[in-house]
N, C-alpha and C positions, 0 to 999 in steps of 0.2 A: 552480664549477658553479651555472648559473641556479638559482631556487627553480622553473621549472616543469618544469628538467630531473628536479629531485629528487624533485618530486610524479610526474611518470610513474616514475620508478625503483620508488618506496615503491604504487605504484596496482600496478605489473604485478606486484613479488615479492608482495602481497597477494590478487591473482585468481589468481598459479600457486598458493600454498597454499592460497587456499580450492579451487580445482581437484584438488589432489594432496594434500591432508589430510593431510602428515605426523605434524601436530599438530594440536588442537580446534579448531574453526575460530572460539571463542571467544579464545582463545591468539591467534591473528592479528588479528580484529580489534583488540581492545584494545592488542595490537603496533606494530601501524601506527598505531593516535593516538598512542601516545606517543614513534614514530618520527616523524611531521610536528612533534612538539612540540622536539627535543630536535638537529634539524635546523632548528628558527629558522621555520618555516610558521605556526604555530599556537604561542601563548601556554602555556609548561608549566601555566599556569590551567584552562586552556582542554580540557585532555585528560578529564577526568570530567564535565565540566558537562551532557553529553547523559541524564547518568544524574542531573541534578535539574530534571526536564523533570515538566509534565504529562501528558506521552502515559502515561510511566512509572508515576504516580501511576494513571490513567488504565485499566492493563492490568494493575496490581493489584487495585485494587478489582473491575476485571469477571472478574477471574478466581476471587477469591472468591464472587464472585455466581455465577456460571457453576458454579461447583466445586460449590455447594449443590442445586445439582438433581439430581447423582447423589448425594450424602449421602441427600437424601430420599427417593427411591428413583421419582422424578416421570421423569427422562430416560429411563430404558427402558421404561418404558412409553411415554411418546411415541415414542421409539425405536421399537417394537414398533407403535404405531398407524400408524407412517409408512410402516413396509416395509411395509404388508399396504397402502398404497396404492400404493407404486413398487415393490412388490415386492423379492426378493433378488438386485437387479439395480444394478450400482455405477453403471453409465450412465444410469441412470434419476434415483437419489440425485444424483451428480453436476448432472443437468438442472437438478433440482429447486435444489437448493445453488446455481446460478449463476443461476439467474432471480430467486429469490427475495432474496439481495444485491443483485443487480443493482437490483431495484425500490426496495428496501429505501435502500440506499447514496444512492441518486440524490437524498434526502430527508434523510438523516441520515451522519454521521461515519462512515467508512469502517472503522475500526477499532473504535467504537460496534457499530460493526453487527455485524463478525465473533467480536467476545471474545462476544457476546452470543449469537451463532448456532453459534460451537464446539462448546459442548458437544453442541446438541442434533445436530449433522452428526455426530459423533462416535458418538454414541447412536444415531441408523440404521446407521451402518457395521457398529457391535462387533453389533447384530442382526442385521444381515442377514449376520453373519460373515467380516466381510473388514477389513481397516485404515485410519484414516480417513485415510493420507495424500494421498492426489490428492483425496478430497471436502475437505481443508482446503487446499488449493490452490486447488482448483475456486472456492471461498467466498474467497478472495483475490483472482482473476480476479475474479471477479462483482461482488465490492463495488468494485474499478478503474472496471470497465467503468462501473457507476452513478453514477460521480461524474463521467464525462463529461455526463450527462443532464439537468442541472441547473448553473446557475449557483455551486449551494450544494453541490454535490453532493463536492468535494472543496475543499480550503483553496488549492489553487495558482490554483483557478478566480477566486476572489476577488481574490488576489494580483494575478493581468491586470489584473481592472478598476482595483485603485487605482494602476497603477501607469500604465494609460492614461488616469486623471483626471488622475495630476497629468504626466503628457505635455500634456495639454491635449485630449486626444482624449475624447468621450463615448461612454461603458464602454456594453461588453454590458448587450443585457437579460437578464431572466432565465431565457427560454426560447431567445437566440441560440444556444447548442452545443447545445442536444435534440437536432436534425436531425442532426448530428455523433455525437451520443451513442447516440442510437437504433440509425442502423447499424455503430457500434463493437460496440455490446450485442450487437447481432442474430448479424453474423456473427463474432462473438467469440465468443458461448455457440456455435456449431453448429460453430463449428471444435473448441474446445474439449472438447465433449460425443463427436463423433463423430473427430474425430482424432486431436486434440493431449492431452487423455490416456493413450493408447496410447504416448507416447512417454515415461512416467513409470512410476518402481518403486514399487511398494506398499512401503514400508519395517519396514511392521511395529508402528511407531514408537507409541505410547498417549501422547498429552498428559499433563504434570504433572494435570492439570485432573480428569481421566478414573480418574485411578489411584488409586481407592478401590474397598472392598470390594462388590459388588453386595449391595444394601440395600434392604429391605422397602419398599413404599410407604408412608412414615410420613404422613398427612391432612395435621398442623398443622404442618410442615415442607414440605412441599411447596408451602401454600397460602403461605406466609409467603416462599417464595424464587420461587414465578412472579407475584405481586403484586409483589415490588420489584423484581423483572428488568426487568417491565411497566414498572413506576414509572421508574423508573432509565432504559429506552430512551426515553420519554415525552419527561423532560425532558432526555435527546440530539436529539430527533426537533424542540423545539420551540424549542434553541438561546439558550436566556434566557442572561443574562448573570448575572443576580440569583444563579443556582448554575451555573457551568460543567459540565460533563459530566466531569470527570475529579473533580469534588466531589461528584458525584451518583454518582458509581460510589464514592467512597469513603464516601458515606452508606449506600450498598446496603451494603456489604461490613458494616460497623458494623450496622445491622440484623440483617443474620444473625447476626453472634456473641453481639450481646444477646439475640436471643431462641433463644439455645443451639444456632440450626440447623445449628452447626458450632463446636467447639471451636478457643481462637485457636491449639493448635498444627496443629490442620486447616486454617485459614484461613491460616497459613504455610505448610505444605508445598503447600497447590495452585499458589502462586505460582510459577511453571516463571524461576528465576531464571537457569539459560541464556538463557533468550530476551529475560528484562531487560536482561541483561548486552551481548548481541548488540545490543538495542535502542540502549540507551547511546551505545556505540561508534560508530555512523552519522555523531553531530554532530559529531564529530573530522573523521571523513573529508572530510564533507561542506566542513567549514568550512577544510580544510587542501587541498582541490581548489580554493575560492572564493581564499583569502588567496594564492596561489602565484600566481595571473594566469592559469590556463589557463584556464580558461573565456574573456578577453581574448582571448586568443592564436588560440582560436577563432571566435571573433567575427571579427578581425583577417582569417584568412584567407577566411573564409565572403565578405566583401566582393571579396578578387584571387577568387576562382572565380568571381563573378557578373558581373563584368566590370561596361561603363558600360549596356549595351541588354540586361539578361536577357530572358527567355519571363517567363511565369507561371509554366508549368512547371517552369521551372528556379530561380524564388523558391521555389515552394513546398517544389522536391524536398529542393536544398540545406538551405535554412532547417529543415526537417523533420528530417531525419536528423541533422543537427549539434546539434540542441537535444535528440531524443530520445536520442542515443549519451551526450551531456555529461549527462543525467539522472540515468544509469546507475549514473555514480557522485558526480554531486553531487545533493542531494532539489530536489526539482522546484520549489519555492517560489524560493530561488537560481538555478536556473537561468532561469527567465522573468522575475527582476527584473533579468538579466545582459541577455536575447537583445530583451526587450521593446523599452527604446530603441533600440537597435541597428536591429530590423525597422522599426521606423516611420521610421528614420533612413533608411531605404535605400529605402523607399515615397516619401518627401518627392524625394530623387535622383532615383530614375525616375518618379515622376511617374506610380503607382496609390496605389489607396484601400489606406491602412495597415489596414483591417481582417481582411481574407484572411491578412495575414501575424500579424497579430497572433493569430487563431484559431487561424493554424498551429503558432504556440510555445505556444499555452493548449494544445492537443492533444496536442503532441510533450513540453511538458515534463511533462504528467501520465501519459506514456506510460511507467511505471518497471516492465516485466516484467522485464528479463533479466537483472538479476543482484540477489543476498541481501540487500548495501549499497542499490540505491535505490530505497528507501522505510522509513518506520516497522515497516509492516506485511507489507510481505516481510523483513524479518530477525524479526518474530515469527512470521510462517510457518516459519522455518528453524526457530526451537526446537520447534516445533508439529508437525513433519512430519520432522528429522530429513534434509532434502533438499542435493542438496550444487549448488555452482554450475554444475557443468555440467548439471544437470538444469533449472534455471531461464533458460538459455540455450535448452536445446531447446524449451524451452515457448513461452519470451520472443521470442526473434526472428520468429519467423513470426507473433506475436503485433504486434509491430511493423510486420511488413510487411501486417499485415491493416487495421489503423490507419492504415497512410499510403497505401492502394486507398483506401480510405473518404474520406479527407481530399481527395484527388485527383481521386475523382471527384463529392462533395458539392458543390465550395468553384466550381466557375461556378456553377451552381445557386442557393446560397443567398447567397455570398458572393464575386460575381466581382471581378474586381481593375479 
């Protein structure tokens, strides 16, 4: 049996369990790495390595820092100041949660932004008496959407450009996806605010993060954990190399427990180590969908579909959906170092400007709504929220489909072929 027969065998029994949840849906994934490993895909090395990742280091420390604002009793009160602005109104909170990553994201680290803005989504929910799981989805969506809007705005973004320097092609500016991004943003927050929540369960669910005793407003604890929150997204926002962001959230975390604003067995249990765990597991998959050829294999046919004279149209349509469906379940930085040559391969053939196409796999590969696996931060959503796959499918597709109107009809416009 092929290895890409084997990667589709070990991908589908892994979306019907995460679908039918017979078992923890941490139980599977860590299942399936070490079923691509033990099946010859992936290196038996290679099945933990995602769990010695900076993201990991990265979603500990902010969640220490995040945890300390309910210790000091700072979160419900902002909690409290916020609903008396949106009221006891989930679609409102929801609004607010997606515009505000939205902006936020487009500037800084996607997952920066959300461990950072957790808690406090969290803290208007449990106020205004309802459960934060669709506002922490919402704040997932929105930090997406923002990294369309910027150059910097997510890592895959960057990814294009070096990957069309060394094509020999001169890379995006820094404001070429805005236009992209803007109406991704626009009608992705109104879909989502006004529809596409509706199709989600409040699950009840309270983040590791959250689950402390409601606590006095302590002064000198408060000030000492929204000063390095500050601190800490500052230097996510301003991307220095001198301290990484996943060393600056471990400096934050380290501040709080010296100056006692949480005890180090409080600052282990806010760690929500399901969703480390969940987290971890991603690079297996990812790297056992890359090592098997299927992403090739797709490529391969993407060319018999388009035949020797495509449309636009039919560049754009095809190219579009085969890079966002392959995203799904490989993370999106792989998939546009796979589909990049390939697009510009097949712009040089027929004879258009490789740029339209190459927007259209920066767009598609960062388009990772629909399912748990693709992204970082949708399988920290899952621990966060408690959400199962088919619930990120109803969210996620039409999500996609809202993504590739925009793309579709942007790309004469700013970007004709």
């Amino acid at each position: 049996m092929s290895q890409i027969a084997i990667t589709l065998i070990i991908l589908a029994i892994t979306i019907v369990l995460f679908i039918w949840e017979p078992i923890p849906i941490i139980v599977t994934a860590v299942g399936a790495s070490i079923a691509f490993a033990y099946t010859g895909i992936i290196e038996v090395g290679d099945i933990f390595t995602g769990y010695n990742s900076n993201t990991i280091v990265l979603l500990c420390g902010m969640m220490v820092v995040g945890s300390s604002l309910f210790h000091a009793g700072i979160t419900d009160l902002i909690g409290e100041k916020m609903v008396k602005i949106t009221g006891k109104n989930e679609r409102n909170i929801i609004l607010v949660t997606l515009i505000v990553s939205c902006l936020l994201s487009s500037v800084c680290s996607n997952i920066g932004v959300m461990t950072a803005m957790a808690p406090l989504v969290t803290a208007m929910c449990l106020a205004a008496g309802f459960g934060p799981s669709r506002a922490l989805l919402a704040l997932l969506f929105g930090a997406q959407f923002g990294g369309f809007v910027t150059l910097v705005g997510v890592g895959s973004n960057a990814t294009a450009n070096n990957v069309m320097s060394e094509l020999g092609i001169e890379p995006f500016g820094f404001f070429s996806i805005t236009p992209f991004g803007i109406g991704v943003g626009i009608i992705g927050i109104l879909y989502f605010t006004f529809v596409g929540y509706k199709f989600l369960p409040d699950t009840g669910y309270v983040p590791e993060f959250a689950k402390t005793e409601k606590k006095k407003l302590d002064t000198r604890k408060a000030s000492i954990s929204v000063a390095t929150l500050l601190c800490v997204l500052v230097v996510i926002a301003t991307g220095t190399k001198v301290i990484p962001m996943h060393i600056a959230a471990v400096m934050g975390a380290l501040v709080i427990v010296a100056t006692r604003c949480m005890s180090v067995q409080e600052a282990i249990r806010a760690i929500d180590w399901n969703c480390m765990l969940l987290v971890g597991s991603l690079t297996a998959i990812s790297t056992g969908v890359k090592n098997s050829g299927t992403g090739d294999a797709v490529a391969n046919l993407i060319l018999k579909i388009l035949g020797e004279h495509p449309s636009a149209f039919m560049i754009t349509t095809v190219i579009f959906f085969a890079a966002s469906l392959l995203t799904q379940v490989m993370s999106n930085i792989p998939t546009i170092m796979l589909f990049l040559p390939i697009g510009v391969s097949i712009a040089q053939q027929i004879g258009v400007s490789p740029y339209p196409i190459a927007m259209t796999i920066t767009l598609a590969g960062a388009a990772s709504y629909a399912t748990p696996f693709a992204a970082p931060q949708n399988m920290m959503t899952v621990g966060w929220t408690h959400y199962k796959f088919t619930d990120f499918m109803k969210i996620g597709l039409p999500m996609l489909l809202v993504t590739y109107i925009v793309v579709i009809a942007l790309m004469p416009v700013f970007l004709p072929y």
